[in-house]
DSSP file (Angstrom, degrees, kcal/mol; ACC not computed):
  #  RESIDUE AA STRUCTURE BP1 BP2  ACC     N-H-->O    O-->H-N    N-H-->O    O-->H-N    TCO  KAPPA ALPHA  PHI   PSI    X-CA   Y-CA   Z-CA
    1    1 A X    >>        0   0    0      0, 0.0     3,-1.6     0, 0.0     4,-0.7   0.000 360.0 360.0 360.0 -29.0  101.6  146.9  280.1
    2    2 A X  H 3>  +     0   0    0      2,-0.2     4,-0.5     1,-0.2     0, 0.0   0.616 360.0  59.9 -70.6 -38.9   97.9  145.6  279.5
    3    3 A X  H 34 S+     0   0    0      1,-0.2    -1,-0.2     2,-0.1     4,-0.0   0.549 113.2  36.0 -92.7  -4.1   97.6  148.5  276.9
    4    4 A X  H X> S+     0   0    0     -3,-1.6     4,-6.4     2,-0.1     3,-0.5   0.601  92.1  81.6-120.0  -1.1  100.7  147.0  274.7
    5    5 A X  H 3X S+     0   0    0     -4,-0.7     4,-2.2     1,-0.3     5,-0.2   0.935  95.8  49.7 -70.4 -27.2  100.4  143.2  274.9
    6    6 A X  H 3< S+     0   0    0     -4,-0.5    -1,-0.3     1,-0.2    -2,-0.1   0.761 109.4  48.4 -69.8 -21.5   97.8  143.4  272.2
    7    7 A X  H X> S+     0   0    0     -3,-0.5     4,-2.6     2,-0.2     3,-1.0   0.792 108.6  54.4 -75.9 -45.2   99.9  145.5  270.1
    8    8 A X  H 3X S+     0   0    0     -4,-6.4     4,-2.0     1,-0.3    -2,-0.2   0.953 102.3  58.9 -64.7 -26.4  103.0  143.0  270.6
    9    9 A X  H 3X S+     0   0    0     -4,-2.2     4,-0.6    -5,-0.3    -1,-0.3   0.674 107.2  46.6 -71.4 -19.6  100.8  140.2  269.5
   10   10 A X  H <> S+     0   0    0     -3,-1.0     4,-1.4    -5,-0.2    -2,-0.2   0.844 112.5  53.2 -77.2 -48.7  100.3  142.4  266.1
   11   11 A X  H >X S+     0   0    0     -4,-2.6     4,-3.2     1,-0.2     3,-1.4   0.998 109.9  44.1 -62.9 -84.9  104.0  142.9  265.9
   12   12 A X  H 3X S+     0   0    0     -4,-2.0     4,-1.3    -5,-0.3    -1,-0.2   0.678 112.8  46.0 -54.8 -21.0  104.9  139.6  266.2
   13   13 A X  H 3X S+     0   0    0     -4,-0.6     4,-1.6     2,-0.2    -1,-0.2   0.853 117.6  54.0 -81.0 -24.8  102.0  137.7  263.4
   14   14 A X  H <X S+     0   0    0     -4,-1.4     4,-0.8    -3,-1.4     5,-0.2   0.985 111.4  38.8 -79.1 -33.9  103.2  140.7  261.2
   15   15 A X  H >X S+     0   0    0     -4,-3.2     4,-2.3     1,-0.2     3,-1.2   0.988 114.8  53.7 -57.6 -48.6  107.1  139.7  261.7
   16   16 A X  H 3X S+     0   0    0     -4,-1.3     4,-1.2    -5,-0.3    -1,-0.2   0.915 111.5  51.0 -57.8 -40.6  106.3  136.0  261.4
   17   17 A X  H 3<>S+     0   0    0     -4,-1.6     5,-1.6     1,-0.2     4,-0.3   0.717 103.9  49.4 -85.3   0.5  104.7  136.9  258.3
   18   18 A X  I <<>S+     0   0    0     -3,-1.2     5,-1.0    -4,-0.8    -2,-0.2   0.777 115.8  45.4 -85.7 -37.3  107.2  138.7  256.8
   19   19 A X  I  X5S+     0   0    0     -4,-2.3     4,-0.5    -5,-0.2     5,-0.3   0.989 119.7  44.4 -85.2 -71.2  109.7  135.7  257.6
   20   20 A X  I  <5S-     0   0    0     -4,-1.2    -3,-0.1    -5,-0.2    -1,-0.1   0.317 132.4  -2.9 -31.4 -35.8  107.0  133.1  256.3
   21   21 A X  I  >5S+     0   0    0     -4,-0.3     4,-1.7    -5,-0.2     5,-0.4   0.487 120.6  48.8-134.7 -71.6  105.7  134.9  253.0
   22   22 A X  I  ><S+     0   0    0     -5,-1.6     4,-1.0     1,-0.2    -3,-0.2   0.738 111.2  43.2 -86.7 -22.3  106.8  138.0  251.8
   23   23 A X  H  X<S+     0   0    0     -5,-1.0     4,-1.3    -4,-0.5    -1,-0.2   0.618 115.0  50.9-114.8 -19.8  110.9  137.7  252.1
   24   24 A X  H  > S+     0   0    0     -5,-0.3     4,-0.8    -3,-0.2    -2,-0.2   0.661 110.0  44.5 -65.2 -21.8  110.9  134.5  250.7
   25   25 A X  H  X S+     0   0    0     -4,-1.7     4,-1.9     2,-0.2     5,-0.3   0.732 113.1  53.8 -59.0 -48.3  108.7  135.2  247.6
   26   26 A X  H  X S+     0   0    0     -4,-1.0     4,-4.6    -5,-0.4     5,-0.2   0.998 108.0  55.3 -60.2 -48.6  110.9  138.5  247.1
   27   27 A X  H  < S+     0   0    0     -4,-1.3    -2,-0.2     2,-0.2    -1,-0.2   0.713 112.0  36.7 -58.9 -27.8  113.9  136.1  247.2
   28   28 A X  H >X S+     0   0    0     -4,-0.8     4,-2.4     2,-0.2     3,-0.9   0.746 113.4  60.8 -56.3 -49.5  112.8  133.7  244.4
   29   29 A X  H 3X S+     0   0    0     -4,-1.9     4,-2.0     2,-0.2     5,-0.2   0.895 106.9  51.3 -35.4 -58.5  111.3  137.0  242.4
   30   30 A X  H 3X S+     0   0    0     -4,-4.6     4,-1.3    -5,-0.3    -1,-0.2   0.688 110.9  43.0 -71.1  -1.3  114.8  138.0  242.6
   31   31 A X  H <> S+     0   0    0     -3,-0.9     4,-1.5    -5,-0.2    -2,-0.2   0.754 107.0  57.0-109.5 -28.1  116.4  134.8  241.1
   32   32 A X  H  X S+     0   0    0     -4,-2.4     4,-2.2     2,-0.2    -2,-0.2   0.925 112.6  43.2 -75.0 -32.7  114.0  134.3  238.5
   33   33 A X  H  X S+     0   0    0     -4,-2.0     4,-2.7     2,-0.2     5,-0.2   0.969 113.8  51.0 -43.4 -54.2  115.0  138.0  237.1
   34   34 A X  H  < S+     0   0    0     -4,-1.3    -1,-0.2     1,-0.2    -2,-0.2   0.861 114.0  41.2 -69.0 -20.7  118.7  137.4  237.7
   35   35 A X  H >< S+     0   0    0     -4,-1.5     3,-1.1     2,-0.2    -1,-0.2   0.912 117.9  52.6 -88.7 -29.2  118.4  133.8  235.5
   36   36 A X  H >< S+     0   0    0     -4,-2.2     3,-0.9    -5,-0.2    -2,-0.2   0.955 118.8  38.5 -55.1 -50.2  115.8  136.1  232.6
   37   37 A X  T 3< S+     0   0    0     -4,-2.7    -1,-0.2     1,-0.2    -2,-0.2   0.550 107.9  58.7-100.0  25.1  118.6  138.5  232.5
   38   38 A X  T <  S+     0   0    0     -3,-1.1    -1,-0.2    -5,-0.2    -2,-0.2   0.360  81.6 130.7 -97.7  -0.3  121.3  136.0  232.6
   39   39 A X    <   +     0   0    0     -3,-0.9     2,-0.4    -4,-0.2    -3,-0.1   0.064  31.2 177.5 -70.0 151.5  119.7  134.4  229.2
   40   40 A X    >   -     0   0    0     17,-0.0     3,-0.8     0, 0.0     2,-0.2  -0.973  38.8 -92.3-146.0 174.7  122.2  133.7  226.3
   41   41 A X  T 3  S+     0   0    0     -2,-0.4    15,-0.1     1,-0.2    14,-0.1  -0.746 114.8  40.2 -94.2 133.4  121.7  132.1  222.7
   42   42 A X  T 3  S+     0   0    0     13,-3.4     2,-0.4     1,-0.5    -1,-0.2   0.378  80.8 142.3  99.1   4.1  122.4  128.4  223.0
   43   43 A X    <   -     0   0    0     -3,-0.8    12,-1.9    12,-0.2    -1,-0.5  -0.740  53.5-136.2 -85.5 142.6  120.7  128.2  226.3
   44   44 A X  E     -A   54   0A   0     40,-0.4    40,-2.8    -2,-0.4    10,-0.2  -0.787  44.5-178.7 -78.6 105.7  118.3  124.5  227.0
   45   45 A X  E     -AB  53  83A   0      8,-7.6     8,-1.2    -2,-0.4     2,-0.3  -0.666  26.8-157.8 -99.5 177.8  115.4  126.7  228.5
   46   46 A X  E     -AB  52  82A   0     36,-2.1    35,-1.4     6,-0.2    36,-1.4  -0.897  19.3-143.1-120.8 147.3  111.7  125.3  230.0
   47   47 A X  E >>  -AB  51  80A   0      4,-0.6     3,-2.4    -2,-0.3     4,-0.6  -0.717  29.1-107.7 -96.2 158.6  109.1  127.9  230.0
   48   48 A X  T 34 S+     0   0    0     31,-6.6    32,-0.1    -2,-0.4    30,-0.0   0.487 118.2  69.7 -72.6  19.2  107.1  127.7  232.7
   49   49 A X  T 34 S-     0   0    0     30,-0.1    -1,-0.2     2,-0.0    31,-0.1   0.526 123.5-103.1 -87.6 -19.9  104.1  126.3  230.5
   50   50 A X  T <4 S+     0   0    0     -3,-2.4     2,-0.7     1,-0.3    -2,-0.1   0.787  75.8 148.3 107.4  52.2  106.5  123.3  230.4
   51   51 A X  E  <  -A   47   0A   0     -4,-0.6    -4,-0.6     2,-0.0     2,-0.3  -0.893  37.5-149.0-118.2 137.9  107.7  124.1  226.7
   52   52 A X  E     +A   46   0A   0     -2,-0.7     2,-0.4    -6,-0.2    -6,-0.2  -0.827  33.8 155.2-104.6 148.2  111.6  122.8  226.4
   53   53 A X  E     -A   45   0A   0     -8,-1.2    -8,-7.6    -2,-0.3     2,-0.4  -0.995  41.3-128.8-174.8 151.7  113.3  125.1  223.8
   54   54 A X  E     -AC  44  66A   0     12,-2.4    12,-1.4    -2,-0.4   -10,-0.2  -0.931  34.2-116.7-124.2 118.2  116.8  126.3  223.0
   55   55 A X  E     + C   0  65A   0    -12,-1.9   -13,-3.4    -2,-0.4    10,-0.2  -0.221  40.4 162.9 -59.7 128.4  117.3  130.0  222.7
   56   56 A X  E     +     0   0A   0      8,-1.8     9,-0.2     1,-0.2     2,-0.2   0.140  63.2  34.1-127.3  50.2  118.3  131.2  219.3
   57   57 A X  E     - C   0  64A   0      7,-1.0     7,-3.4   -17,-0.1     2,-0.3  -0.616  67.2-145.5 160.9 112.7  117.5  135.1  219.3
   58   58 A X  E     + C   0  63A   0      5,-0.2     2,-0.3    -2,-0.2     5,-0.2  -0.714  16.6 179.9 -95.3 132.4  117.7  137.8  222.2
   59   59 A X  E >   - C   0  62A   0      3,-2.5     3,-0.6    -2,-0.3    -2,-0.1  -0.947  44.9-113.8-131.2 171.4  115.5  140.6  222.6
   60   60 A X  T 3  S+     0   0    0     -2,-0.3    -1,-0.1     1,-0.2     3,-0.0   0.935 120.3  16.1 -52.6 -59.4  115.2  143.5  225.3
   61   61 A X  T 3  S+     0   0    0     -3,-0.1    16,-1.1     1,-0.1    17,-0.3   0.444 127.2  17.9 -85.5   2.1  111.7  141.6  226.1
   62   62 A X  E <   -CD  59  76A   0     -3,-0.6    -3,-2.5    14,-0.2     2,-0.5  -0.991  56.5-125.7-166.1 167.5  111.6  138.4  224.8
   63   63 A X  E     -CD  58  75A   0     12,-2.9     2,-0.7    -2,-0.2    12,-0.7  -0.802  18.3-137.0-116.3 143.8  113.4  135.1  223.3
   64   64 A X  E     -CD  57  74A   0     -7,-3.4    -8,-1.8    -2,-0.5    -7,-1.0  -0.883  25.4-151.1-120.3 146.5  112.9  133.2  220.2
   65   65 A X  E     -CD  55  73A   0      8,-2.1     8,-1.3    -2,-0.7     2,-0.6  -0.905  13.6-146.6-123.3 118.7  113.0  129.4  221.1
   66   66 A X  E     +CD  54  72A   0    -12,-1.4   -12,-2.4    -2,-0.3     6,-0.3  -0.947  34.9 169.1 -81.0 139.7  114.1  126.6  218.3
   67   67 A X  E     -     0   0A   0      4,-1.1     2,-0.3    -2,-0.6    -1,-0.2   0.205  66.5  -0.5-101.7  -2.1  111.5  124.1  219.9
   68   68 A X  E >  S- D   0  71A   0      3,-1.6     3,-1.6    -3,-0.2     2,-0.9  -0.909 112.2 -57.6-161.1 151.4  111.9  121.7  217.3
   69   69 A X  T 3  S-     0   0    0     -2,-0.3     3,-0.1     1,-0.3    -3,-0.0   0.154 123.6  -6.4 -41.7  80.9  114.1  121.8  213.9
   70   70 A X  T 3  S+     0   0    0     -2,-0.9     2,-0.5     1,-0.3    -1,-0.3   0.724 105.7 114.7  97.8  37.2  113.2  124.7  212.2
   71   71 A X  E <   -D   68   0A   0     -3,-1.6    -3,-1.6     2,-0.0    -4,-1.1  -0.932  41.0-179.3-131.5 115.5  110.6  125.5  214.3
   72   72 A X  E     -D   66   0A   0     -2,-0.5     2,-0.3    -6,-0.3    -6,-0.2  -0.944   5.4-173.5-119.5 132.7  111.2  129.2  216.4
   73   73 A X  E     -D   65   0A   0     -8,-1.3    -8,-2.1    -2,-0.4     2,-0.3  -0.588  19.1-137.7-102.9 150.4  108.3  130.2  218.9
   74   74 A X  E     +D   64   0A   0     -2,-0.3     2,-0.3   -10,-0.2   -10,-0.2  -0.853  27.4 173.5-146.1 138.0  108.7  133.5  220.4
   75   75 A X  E     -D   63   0A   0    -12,-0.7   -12,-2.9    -2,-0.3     5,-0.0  -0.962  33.1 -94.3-168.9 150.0  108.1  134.1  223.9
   76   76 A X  E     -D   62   0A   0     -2,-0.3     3,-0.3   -14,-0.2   -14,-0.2   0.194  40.3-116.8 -81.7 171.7  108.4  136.9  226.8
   77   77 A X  S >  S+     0   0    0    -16,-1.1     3,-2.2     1,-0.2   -15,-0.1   0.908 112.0  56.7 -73.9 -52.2  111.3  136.8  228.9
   78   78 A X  T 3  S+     0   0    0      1,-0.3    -1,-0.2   -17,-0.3   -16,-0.1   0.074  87.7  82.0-103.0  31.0  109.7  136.2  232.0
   79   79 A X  T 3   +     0   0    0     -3,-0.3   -31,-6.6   -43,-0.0     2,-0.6   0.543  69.8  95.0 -44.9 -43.2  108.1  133.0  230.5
   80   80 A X  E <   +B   47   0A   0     -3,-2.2   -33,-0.3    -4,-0.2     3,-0.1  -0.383  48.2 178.7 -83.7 128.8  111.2  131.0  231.1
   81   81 A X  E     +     0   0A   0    -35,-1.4     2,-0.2    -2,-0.6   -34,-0.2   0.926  64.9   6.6 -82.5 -42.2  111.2  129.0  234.3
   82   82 A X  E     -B   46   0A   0    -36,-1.4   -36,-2.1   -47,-0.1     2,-0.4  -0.991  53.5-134.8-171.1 140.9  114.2  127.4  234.1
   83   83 A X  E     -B   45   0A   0    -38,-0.3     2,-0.3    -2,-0.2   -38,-0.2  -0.794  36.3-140.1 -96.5 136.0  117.7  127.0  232.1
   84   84 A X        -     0   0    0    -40,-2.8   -40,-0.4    -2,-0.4     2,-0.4  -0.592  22.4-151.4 -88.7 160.0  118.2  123.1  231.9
   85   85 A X        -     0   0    0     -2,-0.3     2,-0.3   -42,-0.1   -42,-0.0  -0.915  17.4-107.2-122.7 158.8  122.3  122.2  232.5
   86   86 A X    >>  -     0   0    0     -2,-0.4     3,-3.2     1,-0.1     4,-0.6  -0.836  27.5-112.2 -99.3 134.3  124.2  119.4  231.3
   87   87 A X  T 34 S+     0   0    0      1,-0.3    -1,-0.1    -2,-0.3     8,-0.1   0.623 116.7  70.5 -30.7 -39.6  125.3  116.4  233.7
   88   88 A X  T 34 S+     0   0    0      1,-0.2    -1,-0.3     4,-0.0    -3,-0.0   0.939 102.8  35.1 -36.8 -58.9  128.6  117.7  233.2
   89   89 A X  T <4 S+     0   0    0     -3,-3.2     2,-0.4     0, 0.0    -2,-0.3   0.780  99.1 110.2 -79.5 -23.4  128.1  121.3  235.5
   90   90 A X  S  < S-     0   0    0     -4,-0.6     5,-0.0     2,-0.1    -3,-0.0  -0.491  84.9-108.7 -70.6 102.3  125.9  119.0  237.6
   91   91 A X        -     0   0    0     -2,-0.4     4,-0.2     1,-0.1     0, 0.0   0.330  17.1-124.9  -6.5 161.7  127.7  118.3  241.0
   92   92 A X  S  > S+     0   0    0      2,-0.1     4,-2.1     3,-0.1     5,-0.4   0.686 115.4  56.2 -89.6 -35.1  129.2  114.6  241.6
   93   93 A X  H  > S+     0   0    0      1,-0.2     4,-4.0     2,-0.2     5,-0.2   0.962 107.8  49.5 -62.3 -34.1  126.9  114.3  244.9
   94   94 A X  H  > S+     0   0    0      1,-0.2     4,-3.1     2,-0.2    -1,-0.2   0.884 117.5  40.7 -58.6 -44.0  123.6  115.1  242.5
   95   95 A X  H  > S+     0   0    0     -4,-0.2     4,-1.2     2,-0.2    -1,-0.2   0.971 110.2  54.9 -91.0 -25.0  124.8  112.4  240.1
   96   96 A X  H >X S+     0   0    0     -4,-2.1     4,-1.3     2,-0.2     3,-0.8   0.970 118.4  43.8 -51.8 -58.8  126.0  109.7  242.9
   97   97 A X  H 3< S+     0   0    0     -4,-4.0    -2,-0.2    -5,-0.4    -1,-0.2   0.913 107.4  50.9 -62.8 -26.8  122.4  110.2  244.1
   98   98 A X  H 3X S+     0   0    0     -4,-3.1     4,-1.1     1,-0.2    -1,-0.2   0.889 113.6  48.6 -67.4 -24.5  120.8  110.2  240.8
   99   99 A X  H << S+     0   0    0     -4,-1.2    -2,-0.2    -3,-0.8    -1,-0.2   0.532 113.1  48.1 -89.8 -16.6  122.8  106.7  240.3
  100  100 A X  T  < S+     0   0    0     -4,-1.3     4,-0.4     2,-0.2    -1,-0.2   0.091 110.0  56.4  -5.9 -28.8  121.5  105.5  243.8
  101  101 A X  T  > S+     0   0    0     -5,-0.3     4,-0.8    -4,-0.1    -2,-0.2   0.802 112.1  38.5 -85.7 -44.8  118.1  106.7  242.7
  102  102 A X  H  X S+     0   0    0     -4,-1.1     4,-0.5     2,-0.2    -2,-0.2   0.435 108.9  57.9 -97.5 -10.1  118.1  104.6  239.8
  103  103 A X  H >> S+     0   0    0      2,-0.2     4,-2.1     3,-0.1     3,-1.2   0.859 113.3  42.1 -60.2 -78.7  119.8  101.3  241.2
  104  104 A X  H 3> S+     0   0    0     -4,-0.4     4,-3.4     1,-0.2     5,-0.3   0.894 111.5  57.2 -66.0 -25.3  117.2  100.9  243.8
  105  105 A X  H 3X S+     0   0    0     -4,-0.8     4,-1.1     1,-0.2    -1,-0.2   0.958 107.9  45.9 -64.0 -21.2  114.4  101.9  241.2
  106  106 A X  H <X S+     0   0    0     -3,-1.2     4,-2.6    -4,-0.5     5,-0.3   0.770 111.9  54.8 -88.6 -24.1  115.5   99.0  238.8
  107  107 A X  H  X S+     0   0    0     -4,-2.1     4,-2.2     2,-0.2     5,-0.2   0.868 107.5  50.4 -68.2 -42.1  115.5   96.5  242.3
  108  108 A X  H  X S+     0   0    0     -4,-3.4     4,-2.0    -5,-0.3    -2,-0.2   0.974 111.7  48.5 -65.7 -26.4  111.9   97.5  243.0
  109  109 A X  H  X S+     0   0    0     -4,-1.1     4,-2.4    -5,-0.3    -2,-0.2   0.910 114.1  42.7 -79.4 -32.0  111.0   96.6  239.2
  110  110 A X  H  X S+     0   0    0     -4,-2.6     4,-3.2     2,-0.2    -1,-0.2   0.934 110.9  57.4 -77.6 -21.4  112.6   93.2  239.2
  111  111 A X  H  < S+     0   0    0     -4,-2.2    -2,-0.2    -5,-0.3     4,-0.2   0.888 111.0  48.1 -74.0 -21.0  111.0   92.6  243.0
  112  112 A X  H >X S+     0   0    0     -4,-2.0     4,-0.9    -5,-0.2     3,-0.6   0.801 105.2  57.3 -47.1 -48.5  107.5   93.3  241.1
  113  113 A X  H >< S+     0   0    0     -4,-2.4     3,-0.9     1,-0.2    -2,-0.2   0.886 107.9  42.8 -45.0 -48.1  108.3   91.2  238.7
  114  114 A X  T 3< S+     0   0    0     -4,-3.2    -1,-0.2     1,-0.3    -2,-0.2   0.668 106.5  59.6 -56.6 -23.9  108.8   88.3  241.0
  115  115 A X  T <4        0   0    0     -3,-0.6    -1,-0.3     1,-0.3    -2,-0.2   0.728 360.0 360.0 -96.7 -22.0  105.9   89.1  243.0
  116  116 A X    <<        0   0    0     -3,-0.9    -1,-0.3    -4,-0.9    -2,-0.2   0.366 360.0 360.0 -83.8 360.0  103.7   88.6  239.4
């Protein structure tokens, strides 16, 4: 028994690291593919450089991006971080909170004010 405990202690940082690191990175890895190959023209994208853009023109490897009226940027697929959604597909608990969010932010600004 002496001759495995050191070994179970190996077993066990590598499982904890597996749980910890590596299977949650593969899960995110897989969600940013599925939303790259989910892409359609007309989509509100962000690249992850933090560029806002609306696709208008799909290719096997990449998207061409109106970012400003009559202005198209071209850019790799796996550039885009993130399809923005409209408040509409956006949950009613997400928007009760955002309206919650924004209530108490405009009570801290007038209780600054006062305090001036």
């Amino acid at each position: 028994m002496k001759e495995l405990a050191p070994w179970l202690w190996i077993a066990a940082i590598a499982v904890i690291f597996w749980l910890l690191i590596i299977r949650p990175a593969s899960k995110r890895q897989k969600e940013a593919m599925a939303l790259q190959r989910a892409l359609e023209v007309g989509d509100e994208v962000v690249l992850t450089s933090g560029i806002f853009g609306t696709i208008v023109g799909l290719a096997d490897d990449g998207v061409e991006l109106e970012v400003a009226p009559g202005v198209v940027v071209k850019a790799v697929r796996g550039a885009v971080g993130s399809v923005r959604r409209d408040l509409d597909e956006v949950p009613d608990e997400v928007q009760e909170d955002d309206s919650a969010q924004e209530s108490a932010d405009s009570t801290q600004r007038d209780t600054d004010e006062e305090e001036r």
